[in-house]
C-alpha positions in Angstrom: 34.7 -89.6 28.1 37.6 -87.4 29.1 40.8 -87.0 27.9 43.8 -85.1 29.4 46.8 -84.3 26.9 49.4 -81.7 27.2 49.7 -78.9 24.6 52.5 -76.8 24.0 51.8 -73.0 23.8 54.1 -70.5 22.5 54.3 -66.7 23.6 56.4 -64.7 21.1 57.3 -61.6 21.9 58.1 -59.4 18.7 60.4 -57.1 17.3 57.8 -55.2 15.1 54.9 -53.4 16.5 51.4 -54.7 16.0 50.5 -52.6 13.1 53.5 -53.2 11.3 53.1 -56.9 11.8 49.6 -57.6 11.0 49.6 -56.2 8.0 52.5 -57.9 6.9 51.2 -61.3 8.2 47.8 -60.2 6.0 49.4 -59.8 3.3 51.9 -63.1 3.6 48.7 -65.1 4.1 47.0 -66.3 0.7 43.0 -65.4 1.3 40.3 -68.3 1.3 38.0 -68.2 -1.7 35.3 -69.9 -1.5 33.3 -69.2 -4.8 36.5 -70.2 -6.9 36.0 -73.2 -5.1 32.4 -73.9 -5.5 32.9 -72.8 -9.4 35.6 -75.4 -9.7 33.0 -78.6 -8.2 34.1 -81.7 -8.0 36.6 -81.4 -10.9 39.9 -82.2 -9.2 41.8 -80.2 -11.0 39.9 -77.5 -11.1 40.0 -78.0 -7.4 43.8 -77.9 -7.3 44.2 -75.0 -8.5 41.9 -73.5 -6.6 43.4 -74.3 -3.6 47.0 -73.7 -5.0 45.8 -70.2 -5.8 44.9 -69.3 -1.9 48.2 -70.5 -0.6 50.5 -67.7 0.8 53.7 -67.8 2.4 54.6 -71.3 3.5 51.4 -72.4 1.9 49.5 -71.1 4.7 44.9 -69.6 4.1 43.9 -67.2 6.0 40.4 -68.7 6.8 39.1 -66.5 8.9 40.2 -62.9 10.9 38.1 -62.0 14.3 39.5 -58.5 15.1 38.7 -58.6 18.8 39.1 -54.8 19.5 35.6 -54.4 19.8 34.7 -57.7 21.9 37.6 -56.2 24.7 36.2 -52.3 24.2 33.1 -54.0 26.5 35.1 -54.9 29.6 37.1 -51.7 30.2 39.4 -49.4 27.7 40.5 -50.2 24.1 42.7 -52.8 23.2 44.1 -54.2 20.1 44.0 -57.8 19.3 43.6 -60.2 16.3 42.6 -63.7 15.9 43.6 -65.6 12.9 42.7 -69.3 11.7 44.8 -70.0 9.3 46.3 -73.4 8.0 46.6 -75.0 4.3 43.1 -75.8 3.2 44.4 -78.9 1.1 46.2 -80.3 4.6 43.2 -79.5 6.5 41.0 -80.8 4.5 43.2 -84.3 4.5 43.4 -84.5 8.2 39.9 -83.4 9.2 38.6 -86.2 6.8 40.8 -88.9 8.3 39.1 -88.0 12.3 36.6 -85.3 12.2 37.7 -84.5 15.4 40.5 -82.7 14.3 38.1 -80.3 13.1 38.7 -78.4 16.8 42.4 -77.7 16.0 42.4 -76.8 12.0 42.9 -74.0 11.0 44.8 -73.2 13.2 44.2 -70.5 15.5 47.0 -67.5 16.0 46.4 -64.4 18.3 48.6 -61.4 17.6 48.1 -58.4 20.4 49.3 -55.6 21.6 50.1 -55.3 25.3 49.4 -52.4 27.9 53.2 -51.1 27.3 53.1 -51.0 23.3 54.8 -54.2 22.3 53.5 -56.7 20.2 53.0 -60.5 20.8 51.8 -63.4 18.9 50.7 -66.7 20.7 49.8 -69.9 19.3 49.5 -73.8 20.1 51.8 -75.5 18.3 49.8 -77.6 16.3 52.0 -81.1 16.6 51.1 -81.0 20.2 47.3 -81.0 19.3 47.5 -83.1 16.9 49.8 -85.9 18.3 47.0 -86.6 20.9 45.3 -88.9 18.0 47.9 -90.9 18.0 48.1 -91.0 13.8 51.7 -91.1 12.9 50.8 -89.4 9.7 48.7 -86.6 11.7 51.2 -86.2 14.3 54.1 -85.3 10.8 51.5 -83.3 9.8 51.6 -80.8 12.8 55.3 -80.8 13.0 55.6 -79.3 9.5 52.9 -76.4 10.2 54.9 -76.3 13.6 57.9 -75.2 11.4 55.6 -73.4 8.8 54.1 -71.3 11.6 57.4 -70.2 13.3 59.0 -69.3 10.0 56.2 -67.4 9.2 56.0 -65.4 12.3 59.5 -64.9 11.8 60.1 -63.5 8.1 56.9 -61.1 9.0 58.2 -59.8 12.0 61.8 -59.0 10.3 59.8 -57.5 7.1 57.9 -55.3 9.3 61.0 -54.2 11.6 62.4 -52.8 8.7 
């Protein structure tokens, strides 16, 4: 089966450079831990607190970080590039259950890069436009808060590292 759907994507162009940025955005993130989570089992609120121990800024996980550097170093000169999946595990964790096929969209993925000239971008889906394809009321709320979550995110890292 085949399904067309429109998704939003967002280009934001920053004040910060790249450096500046990413580390901020690293260090906003809360980091995933998996062993505190495996140590805490299937006791809920051991779980919890787990969970509410990894959140960050605006709730938000870093999952995962690709630095992709070394992927574009093959086709041609160095550049400088991140990917981030990031998302709140709890959330994720809600939505994936209620369609596994979700599981393509969460985390959610967020590539910060520097282009040719030196400035620094981030780009993103926003994630109610992914998610609104289900057609879950619930899921579709869901991506219009990490919509807002995202953006102010981006935002109170870029003016922290433009200082």
């Amino acid at each position: 089966m085949k399904t067309e759907y429109f998704v939003t994507h967002l280009s934001v162009p920053l004040k910060s450079n790249y450096q500046a940025f990413t580390q901020e955005l690293e260090k906003a993130l809360g980091k995933l831990d998996l062993p505190a989570l495996a140590k805490a089992g299937h006791d809920s609120k051991a779980t919890e607190l787990a969970i509410m121990a990894m959140q960050g800024e605006e709730g938000m996980t870093l999952f995962n970080l690709e630095d992709l550097g070394q992927l574009l170093s093959l086709n041609g000169p160095p550049r400088t590039g991140k990917r981030y999946f990031v998302g709140n595990y709890q959330r994720a964790s809600q939505i994936i259950s209620s369609d596994i096929r979700l599981g393509l969209y969460a985390p959610l993925r967020v590539l910060v890069y520097e282009t040719e000239n030196g400035s620094a971008h981030v780009e993103y889906e926003l994630p109610s436009s992914q998610f609104s394809r289900f057609g879950v009321e619930l899921i579709t709320k869901s991506g219009l808060g990490l919509d807002g979550k995202l953006e102010r995110l981006i935002a109170a890292c870029d003016l922290r590292a433009s200082k």
